[in-house]
LUMGU-282302 format. One record per residue (C-alpha): residue in one letter; y, x, z. Coordinates in steps of 0.001 Angstrom, whole numbers, plus 500000, padded with zeros to 6 digits. Each point is the difference from the previous one (the first is absolute). Example, Ala and Ser with C-alpha at 12.3 -4.5 7.8 and 13.67 -1.06 7.14 Angstrom:
A495500512300507800S503440501370499340
//
This chain:
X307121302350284977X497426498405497620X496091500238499647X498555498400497352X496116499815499728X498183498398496915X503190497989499025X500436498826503974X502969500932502080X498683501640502695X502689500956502312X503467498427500545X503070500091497294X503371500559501989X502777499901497679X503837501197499898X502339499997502658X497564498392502699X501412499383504137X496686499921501828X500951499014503743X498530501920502973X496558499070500233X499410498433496973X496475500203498379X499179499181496188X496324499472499678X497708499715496636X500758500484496805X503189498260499477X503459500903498152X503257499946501783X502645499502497454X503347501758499798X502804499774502385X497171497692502485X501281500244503995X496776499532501991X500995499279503656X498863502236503058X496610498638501252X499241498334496912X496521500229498529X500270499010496418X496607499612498042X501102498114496909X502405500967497111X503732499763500276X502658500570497155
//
């Protein structure tokens, strides 16, 4: 899902084939590039590709 406002990401970009564990959070607007494993109980809050 994206949100953009005035040229500003505003919610998170989650790309292609994405393992998010059990309990994993991804907070602000950061992008989450494809084929990305985030593991369970991970809180991610900077970009990863």
């Amino acid at each position: 899902m994206v949100a953009r406002t005035h040229n500003k990401q505003a919610a998170s970009l989650i790309g292609d084939r994405i393992v998010l564990g059990v309990g994993a959070s991804v907070f602000g607007p950061v992008s989450v590039g494809h084929d990305t494993v985030i593991g369970a109980a991970s809180k991610t809050a900077s970009p990863w590709r």
